[in-house]
N, C-alpha and C positions, 0 to 999 in steps of 0.2 A: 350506543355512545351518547353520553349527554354531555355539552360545553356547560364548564360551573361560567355563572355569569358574578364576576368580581365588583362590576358598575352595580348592578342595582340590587345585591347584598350590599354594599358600602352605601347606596343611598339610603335603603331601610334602618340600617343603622346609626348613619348620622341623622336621620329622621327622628330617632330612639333619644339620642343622645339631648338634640334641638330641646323636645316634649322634657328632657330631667332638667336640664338648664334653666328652663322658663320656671318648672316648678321650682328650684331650686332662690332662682331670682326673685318669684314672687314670696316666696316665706322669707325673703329678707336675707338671704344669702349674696355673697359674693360668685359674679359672673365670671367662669377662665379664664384664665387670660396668656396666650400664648407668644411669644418672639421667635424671631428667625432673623438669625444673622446670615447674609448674603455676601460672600467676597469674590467680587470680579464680574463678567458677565459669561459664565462659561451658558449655554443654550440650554442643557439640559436641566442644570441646577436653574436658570432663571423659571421655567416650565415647572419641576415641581415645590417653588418654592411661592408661585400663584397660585399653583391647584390648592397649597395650604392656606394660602391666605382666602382662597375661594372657598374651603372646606370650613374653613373658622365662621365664616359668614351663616352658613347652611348652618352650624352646630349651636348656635348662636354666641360663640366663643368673641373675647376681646382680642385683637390680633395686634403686632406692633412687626413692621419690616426697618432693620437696620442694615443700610449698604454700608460696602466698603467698597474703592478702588482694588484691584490687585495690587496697586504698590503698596498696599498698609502693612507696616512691620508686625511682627508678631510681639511685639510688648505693648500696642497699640490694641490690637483682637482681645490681647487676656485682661489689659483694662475694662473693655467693654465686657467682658465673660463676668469680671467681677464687679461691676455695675448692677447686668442683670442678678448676680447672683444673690446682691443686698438688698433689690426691687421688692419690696414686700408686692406688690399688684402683683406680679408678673409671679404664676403660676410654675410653668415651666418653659424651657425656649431649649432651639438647636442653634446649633452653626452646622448650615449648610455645607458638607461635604462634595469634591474632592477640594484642599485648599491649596491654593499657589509654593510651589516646590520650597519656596525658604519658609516658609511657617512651617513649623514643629506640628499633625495632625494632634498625634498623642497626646503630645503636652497640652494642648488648645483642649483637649476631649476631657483629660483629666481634671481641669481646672474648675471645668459645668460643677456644681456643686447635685451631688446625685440622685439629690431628693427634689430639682429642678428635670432632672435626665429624662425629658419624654422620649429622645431617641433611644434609651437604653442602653446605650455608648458604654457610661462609665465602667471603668470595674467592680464597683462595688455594686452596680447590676446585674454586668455579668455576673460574677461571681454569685451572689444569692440566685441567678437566676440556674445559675448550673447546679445549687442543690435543693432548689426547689424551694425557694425563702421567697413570699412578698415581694414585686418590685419590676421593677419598668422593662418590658419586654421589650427588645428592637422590632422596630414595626412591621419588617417585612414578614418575620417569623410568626408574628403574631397573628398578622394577616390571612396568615396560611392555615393556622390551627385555626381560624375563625372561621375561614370557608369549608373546611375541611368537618367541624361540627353540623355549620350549617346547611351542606349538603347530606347531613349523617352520613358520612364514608368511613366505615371503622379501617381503624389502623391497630386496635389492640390484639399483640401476637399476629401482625402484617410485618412482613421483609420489607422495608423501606433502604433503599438507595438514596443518599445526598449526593449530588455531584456538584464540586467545587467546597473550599474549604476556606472563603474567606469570615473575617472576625463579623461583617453587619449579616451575611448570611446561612452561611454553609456550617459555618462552628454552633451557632448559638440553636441552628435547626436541629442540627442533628443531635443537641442536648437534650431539648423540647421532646423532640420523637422519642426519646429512651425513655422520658423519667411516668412514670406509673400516674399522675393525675393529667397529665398532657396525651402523648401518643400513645405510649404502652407499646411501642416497635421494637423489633430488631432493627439496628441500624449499621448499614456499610457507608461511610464512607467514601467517593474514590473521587482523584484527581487527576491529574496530569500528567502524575506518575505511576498511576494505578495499572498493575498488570492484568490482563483478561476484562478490558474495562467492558468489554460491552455483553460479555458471560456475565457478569456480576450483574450489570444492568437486567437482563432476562430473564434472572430470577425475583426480580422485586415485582410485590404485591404494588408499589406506591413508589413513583420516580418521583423528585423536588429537584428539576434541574436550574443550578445557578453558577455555570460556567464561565460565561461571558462569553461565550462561540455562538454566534448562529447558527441557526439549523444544527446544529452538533446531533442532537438526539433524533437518530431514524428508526423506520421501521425495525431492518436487525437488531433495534438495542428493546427491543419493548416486546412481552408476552402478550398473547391476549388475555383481554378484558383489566391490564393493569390502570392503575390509575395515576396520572400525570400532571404534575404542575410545574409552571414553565415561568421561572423566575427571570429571562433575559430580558432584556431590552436593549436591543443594541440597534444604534442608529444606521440604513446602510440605503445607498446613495441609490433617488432613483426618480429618474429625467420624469416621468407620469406625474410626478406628485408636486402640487404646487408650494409644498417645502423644500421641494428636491432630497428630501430621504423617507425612508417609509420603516417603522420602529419592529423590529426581527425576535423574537425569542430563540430561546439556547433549541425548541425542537423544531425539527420539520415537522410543522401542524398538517400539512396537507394526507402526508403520508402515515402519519404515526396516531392520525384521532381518530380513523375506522377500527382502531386497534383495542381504542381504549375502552373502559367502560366512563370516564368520566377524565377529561383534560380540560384545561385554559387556557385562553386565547392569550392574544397577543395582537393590541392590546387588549384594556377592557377583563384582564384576568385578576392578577395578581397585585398589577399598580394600583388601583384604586383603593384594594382592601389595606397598602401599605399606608395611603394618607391620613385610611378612618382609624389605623391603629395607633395613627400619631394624635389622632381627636378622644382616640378612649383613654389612652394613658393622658393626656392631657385633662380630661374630665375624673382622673383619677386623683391625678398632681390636685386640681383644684379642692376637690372631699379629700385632702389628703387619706386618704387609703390605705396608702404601703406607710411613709415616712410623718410623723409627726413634728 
């Protein structure tokens, strides 16, 4: 069994990134320059919206943080969306995700103009990203095919399992996994209404769990020598720790990593490589790349 180490792939990387920057800056080029819009103080969103501004610093990236109170109406957010979107500086930016229940997500998501879209939000990402066009992967996914080369773990003609089916992880994975210059997988699917979920689980070559359960994924659900990445984070309360919670992925690690031939912690796994894939699509937005 080997733990993939997320932290210090994401460091080498942004270390990668740093070294184009600088050469980029010194031939007289323009430095990234990246925004994060911030609404509210929800703990989680404030957390990874420092690690970005923490990562911008390491990449040698231009950073800009724009708060909002939670009482900002949503005609006030998509002013700001189209501010940034006319900022010639300002490379690419997000709005931090989840937004206060009377803001419109969608409509806020749609509005990013998507040649700005380092989250890979828009549709018009999706969509090329589901036939295999140019264009801004969502980060977590990205993440994942990154660690996934960079441990060389083939997945072509592997049984790959997605578990859960949301639009930032589970849909746009298990696009990735299918299409022939990415995974090259068979991919299942299953969710919450998935019957024989955890037969389906034991036949996969390569579990990507992104449930949002803790501990969800046990021993019973995992063959040996499969390979597992553990996409949860979920916050759960616990008196030892002097944040009073201590951060859970969707498997039981304890029981399910002698199993494996190669899984991800929690942390330290999967979240790091999601912030440096919001530094490479951002160092992409900059050399415009995809969009001209």
């Amino acid at each position: 069994m080997q733990i993939i180490d997320g932290k210090a792939t994401a460091a080498a990387i942004k270390a990668e990134i740093a070294s184009e920057v600088e050469s980029i800056v010194a031939a007289g080029g323009k430095r990234p320059h990246l925004a994060a819009v911030l609404v509210g103080h929800d703990g989680g969103s404030e957390t990874y919206v420092k690690n970005k501004v923490l990562a911008c610093e390491q990449c040698g990236f231009k950073s800009t943080l724009i708060r909002f109170e939670d009482t900002v109406s949503e005609e006030e957010l998509l002013q700001c969306v189209d501010k940034l979107n006319k900022d010639e500086d300002v490379d690419g930016f997000i709005v931090q995700l989840p937004l206060p229940c009377h803001i419109d997500e969608q409509r806020v998501t749609e509005a990013i103009d998507y040649r700005k879209d380092v989250d890979g939000f828009h549709p018009v990402n999706v969509g090329r990203m589901a036939i295999g066009l140019p264009c801004f992967i969502s980060a977590t996914p990205l993440g994942i095919l990154t660690l996934l080369r960079h441990y060389n773990i083939a997945t072509s003609g592997k049984k790959c399992v997605v578990l859960g089916r949301s639009n930032i992880v589970g849909k746009p994975m298990s696009q990735l996994m299918i299409q022939k210059q990415y995974g090259d997988a068979t991919v299942t699917v299953c969710h919450s209404r998935t019957a024989n979920l955890k037969e389906e689980c034991r036949q996969a070559d390569i579990i990507i769990a992104a449930i949002g359960s803790p501990e969800f994924v046990t021993a019973d659900m995992v063959k040996p020598g499969a390979v597992v990445i553990d996409v949860g984070t979920t916050r759960v309360p616990d008196a030892s720790r002097k944040s009073g919670y201590r951060l859970t992925g969707d498997v039981k690690f304890d029981e399910v990593a002698p199993l494996c031939s190669y899984i991800t912690p929690v942390p330290g796994g999967v979240g790091p490589m999601t912030i440096c894939s919001l530094m490479k699509n951002t160092l992409s937005a900059g050399k415009k790349e995809f969009y001209k």
